[in-house]
N, C-alpha and C positions, 0 to 999 in steps of 0.2 A: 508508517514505517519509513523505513531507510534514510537515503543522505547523509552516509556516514562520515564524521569528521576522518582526521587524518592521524590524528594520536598515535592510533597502531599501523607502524608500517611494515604490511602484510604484505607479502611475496605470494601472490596467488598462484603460481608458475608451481611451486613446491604442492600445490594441492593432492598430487595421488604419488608423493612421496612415501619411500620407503619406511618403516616404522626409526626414529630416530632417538638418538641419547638425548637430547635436550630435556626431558622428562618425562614421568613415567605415571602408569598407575598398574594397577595391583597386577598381575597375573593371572587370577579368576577374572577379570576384569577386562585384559586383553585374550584369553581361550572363550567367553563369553561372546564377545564381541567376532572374533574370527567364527565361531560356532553359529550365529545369528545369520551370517552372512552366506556362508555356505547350505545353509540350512532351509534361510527364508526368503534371499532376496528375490525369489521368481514371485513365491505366495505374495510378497509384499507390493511387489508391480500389481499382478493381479488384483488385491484387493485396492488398490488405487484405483484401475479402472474400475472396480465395482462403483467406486464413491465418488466419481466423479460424474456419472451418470444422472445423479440425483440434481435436479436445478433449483439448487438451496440457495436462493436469490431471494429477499424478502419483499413482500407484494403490498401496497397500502390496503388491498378490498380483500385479503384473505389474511387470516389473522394462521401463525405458524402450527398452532394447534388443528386448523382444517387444512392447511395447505402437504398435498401429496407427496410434494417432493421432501417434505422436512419429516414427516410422518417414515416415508420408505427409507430416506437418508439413515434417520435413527435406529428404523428396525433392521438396517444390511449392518450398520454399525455393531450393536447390543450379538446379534445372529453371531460375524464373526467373532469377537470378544469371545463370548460365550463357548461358541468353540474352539475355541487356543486354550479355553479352561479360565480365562480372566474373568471376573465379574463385571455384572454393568446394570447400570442404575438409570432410570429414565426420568428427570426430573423439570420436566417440560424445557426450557429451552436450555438446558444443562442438562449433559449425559454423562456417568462416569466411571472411568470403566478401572479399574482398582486389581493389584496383585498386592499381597501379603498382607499381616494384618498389626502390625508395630502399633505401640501406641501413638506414636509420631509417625508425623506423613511428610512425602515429597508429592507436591502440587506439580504437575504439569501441564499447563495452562496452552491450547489450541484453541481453534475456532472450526466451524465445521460449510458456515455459510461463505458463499461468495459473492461477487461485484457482477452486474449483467455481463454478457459478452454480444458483440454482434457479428452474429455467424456468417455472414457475408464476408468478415477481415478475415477466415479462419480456412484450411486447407480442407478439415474434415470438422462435424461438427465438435463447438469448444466443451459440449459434455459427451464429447466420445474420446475415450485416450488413443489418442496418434503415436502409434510404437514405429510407424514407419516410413512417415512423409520424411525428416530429418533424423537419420540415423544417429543414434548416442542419444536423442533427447526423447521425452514422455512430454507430450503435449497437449494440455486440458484445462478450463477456466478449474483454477483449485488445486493445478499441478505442484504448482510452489507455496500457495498462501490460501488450505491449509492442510489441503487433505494428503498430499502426499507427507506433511509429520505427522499426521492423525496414522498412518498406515506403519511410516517405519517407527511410531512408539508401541505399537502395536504387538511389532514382531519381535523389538527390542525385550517389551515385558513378556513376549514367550517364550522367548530363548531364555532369560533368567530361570522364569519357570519349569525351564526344561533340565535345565542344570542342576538345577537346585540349590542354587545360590544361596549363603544366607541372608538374609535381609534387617536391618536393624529397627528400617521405617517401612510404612506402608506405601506403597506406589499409587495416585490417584493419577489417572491421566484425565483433566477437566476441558469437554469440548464443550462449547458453545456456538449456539445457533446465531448470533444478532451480533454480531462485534462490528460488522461491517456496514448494521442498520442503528441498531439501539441497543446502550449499553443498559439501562434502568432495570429489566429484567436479571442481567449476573450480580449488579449492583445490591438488587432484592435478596436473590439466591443466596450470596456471600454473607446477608445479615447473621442468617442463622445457620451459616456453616462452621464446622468446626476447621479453621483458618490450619494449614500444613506451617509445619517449622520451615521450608525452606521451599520458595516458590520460582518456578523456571519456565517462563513463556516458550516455546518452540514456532515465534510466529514473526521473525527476524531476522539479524541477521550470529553471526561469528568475527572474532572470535566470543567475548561476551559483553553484553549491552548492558549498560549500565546509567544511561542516560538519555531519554527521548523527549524530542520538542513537542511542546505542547498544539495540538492542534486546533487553526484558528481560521477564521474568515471572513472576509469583507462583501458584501452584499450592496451591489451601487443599483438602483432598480429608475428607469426613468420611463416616464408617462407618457402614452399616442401621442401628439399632438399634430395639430393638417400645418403641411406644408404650403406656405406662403406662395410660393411661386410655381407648378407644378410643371409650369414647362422648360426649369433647368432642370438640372442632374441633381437626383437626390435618391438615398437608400432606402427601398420601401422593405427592406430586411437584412438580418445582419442575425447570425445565429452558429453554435457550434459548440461541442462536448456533450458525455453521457452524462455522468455522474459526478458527484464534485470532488473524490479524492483520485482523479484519473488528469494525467497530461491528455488533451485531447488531440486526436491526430484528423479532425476533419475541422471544415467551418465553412459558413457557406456567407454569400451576401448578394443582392440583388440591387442593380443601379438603373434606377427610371431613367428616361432619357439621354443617355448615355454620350458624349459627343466623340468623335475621333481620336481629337486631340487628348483627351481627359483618359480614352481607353489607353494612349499607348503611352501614357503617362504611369497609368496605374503598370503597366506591362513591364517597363523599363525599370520601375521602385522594386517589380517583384523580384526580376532575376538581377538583384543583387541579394537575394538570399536564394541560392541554387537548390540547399538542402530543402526547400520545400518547393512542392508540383504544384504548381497552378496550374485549372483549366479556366478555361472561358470560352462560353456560348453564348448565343444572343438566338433569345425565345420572345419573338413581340412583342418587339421595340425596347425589351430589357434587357441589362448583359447581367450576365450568373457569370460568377465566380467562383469556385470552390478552392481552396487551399486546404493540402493533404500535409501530413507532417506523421510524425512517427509519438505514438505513444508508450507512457510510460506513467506508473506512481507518481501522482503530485510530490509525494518527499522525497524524489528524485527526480527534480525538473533538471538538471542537467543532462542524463540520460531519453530525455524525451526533444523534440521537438513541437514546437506549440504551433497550433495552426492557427487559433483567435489570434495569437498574438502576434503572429507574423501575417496575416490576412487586414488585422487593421493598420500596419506598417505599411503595405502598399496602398492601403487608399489612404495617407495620410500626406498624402502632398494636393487633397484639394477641402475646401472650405465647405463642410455638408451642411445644409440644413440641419436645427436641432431637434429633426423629431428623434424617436427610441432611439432607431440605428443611429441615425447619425449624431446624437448625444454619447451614443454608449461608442461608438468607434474614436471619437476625439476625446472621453475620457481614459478609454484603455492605451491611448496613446501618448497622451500629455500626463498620465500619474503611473503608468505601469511600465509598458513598450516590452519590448523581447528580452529585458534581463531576469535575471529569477532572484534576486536579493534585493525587491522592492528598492532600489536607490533612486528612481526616480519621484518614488510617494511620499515627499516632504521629507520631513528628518525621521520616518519609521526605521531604517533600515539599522541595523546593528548585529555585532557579531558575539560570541564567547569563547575564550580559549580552549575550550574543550569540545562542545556542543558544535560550535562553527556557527556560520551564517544563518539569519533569519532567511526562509527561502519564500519565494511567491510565485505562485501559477496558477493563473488563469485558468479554470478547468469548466466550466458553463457560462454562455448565454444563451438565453430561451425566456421564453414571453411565461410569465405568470400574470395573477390575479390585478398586480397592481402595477404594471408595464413589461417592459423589457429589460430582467436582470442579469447581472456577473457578477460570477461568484470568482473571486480572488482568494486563495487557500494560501493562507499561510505557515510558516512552521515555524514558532517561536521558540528560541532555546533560553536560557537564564540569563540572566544580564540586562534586563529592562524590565519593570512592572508592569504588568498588566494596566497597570491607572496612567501611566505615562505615557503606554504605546498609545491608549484608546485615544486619552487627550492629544496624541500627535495625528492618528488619522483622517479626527473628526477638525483638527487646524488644517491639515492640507485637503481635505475635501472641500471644507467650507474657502480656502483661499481659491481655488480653483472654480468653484460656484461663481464667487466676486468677478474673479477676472472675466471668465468667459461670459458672464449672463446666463449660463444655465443651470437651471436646481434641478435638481433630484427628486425624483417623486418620493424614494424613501431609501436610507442607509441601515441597514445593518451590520454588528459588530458583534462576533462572538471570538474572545479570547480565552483559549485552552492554556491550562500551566503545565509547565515541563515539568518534568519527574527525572529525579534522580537516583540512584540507590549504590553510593559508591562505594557504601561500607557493608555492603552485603556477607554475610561469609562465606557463599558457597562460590562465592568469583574466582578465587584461585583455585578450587578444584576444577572449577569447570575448566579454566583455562589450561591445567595442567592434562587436561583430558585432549583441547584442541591443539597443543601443542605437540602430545606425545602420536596423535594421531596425523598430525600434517608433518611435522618435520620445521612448523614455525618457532624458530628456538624467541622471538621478539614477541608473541601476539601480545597483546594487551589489551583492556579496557577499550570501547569504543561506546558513540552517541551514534542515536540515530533521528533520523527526521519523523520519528515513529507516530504512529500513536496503538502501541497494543494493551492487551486488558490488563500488563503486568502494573498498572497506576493505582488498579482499585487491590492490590493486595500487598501485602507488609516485603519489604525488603526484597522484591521480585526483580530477578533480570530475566535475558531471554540470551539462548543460548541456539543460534542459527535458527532455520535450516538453510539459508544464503549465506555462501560465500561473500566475506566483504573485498571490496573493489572490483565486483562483479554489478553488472546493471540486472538488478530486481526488474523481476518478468510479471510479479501478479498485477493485477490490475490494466496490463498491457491487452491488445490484440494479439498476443504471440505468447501467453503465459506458457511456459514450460519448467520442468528440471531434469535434469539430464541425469544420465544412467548412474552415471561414475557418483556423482553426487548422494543421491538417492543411498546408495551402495556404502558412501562414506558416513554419511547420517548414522544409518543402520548401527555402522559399530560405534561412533561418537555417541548415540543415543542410550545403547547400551552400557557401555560403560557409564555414561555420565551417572545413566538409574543406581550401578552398582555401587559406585564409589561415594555417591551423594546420600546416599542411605549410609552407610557406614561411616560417615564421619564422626 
């Protein structure tokens, strides 16, 4: 997700504006949505923390069908549904919880699992919802991406049902457990589902998305090898990030023999970048280093601070040995560095007038099976093939090999393609719906740096639950969404169900 182009220029300021003439939708539509609000938004808090509780984080040694937390996750889900009068359906890593019964359906497509968190960055624990460390915000891994829209679609399709709306199509709200591990499971599911006329992600941003870059990654992995000279300065580690679609806000590295002059070298490189906290200690006879930075979604490395990448910028004014660390610190230097639109990695880097920039971040180094890897995420929009970008990576890898002397123990290349859906039909409703509700008389159309499950289904956009030119919280150490928001979803969401069905 995110990294929204600029297309739409949103006035975020207008956010809890008054209801405005720029445009409208129905009347039952807007009594609906005020009805929802006054009605449910405490229950709807509430059942947020219910579901945030659950730590739907996917496990290699526990398969989701034993795993507790996805087990409890789905039956607080199906529990409440069930008692709002909604239906719900358990269909192992797809749950679906359904209002009215049309021959045509509106797909509402969520996710219900999350990204690890590590509760040390966290005020209270990240699966306990914080109503009161930061007043105005709800804060929990899952607050914004996905469970707080899994909660206000919830209350939206009870309010409908409470009113008695009529409905023309059937409402499915589709959560999924894996989106953030493995798609092949919904990928299965969708075979033999009977596909909704008109599909709407809730797992992005506003006003409506209708274009995401495909998600992609470079894998540079290099081999132990013993240092030739053991009694200069060399890095006997170099390491940092959790997960691979996260800006990582930590990094750490280790310099054997360390001399004086070389520390206050490195000292001097750092604090020319202020935004990030270096420490340094010396633990027998080696100096540790830690560089802190601020995280955030890899499809918004602007919004984050990268710690790998500004950690191998200060030690980049001495000449390492090329064992792991010190191969993989002078390649993140010499083909990546501190920018986020790859321009330094040979001729990759490229833009689209819609989409925006190719973006890159650095988001793990950490020792596997066959050295010490980094993983470089990229986010490719339209405008280059996939056979041209691969051929330009594997050129500026390979030219770089040449020059330095150093190989690689092994390269990987996985290139994602962007999705578009710009002839969607339901984009001007929806839009007319985030218009009449902010008071944005411009939104329009927006890309994002995404990757949600709107890919694998026909003509899908995503229609919030983030405000665009707002910095996206999920996947941060600080995930949250705030009250007002939560509060504005609510009727946006309701309405959208009403009006989308009645087309």
């Amino acid at each position: 997700m995110k990294f929204r182009s600029n297309i739409a220029r949103i006035a975020v300021p207008l956010l809890l504006c008054p209801l405005a003439a720029v445009a409208n939708v129905s009347p039952v539509a807007q009594n609906t949505a005020d009805y929802a609000v006054e009605r449910y938004e405490a229950a709807m808090t509430d059942t947020l923390a219910e579901l945030v509780q659950f730590k739907t984080v996917a496990r290699e040694d526990l398969p989701l069908e034993q795993n507790p937390e996805f087990t409890g996750f789905k039956s607080s889900l199906c529990d409440t549904a069930k008692g709002l009068g909604l239906e719900c359906q358990d269909h192992g890593y797809v749950v679906i919880v359904a209002l009215g019964q049309g021959e045509e359906k509106i797909g509402i497509v969520t996710h219900g699992d999350v990204q690890p968190a590590n509760p040390a960055k966290w005020q209270k624990s990240p699966f306990e919802l914080d109503r009161t460390s930061e007043p105005g915000k709800l804060i929990a891994r899952g607050s914004e991406d996905d469970k707080g829209a899994i909660a206000t679609a919830l209350y939206a399709m009870k309010a409908i049902k409470d009113k008695g709306v009529p409905m023309q199509r059937r409402v499915e709200l589709i959560v999924y457990l894996g989106e953030e591990s493995d798609w092949a499971p919904l990928q299965a599911f969708l075979k033999d589902y009977d596909m909704p006329t008109y599909n709407i992600t809730i797992d992005a941003d506003y006003p409506v998305v209708t274009a995401e870059k495909g998600w992609s990654e470079i894998r540079a992995t290099f081999a132990e090898v013993p240092v030739a000279d053991k009694n200069k300065p060399y890095l006997s580690d170099f390491h940092g990030g959790y997960f691979g679609s996260q800006v990582p806000d930590e990094a750490h590295a280790s310099i054997v023999n360390p001399s004086a002059a070389l520390e206050k070298s490195i000292r001097a490189r750092a604090a020319n970048n202020p935004q990030v906290k270096f420490e340094f200690a010396h633990k027998d006879g080696v100096l540790e280093i830690t560089a802190r930075g601020v995280a955030t979604h890899s499809s918004e490395p602007q919004h984050g601070i990268n710690a790998i990448a500004f950690l191998a910028d200060a030690l980049g004014n001495y000449d390492w040995p090329a064992n792991a660390a010190g191969a993989t610190v002078r390649y993140i230097n010499d083909l990546i560095g501190t920018g986020i639109t790859a321009e330094q990695f040979g001729d990759i880097a490229y833009s689209d007038d819609f989409m925006g920039p190719m973006t890159g971040a650095l988001t793990m180094v950490k020792v596997t099976d066959k050295g010490l890897t980094s993983h470089l995420n990229l986010r490719r929009p339209t405008g280059k093939t996939a056979e041209l970008l691969d051929q330009q990576i594997h050129s500026a890898i390979d030219s770089w090999q040449k020059k330095t002397g150093i190989q690689m123990a092994d390269v990987g290349v996985h290139l994602g393609e962007p999705y578009r859906a710009d002839n969607a039909p339901q984009v001007e409703p929806l839009l007319q719906v985030f218009r009449h509700f902010t008071g944005i008389a411009d939104a329009g159309p927006v890309a994002i740096g995404g990757s949600t499950n709107a890919k694998l289904l026909p003509n899908a956009v995503s229609f919030g639950p983030s405000m665009p030119d707002k910095a996206y919280t999920g996947h941060s150490e600080h995930e949250f969404i705030s009250v007002d928001q939560m509060r504005l979803n609510l009727k946006m969401y309701t309405a959208m169900m009403i009006e989308i069905s009645n087309l």
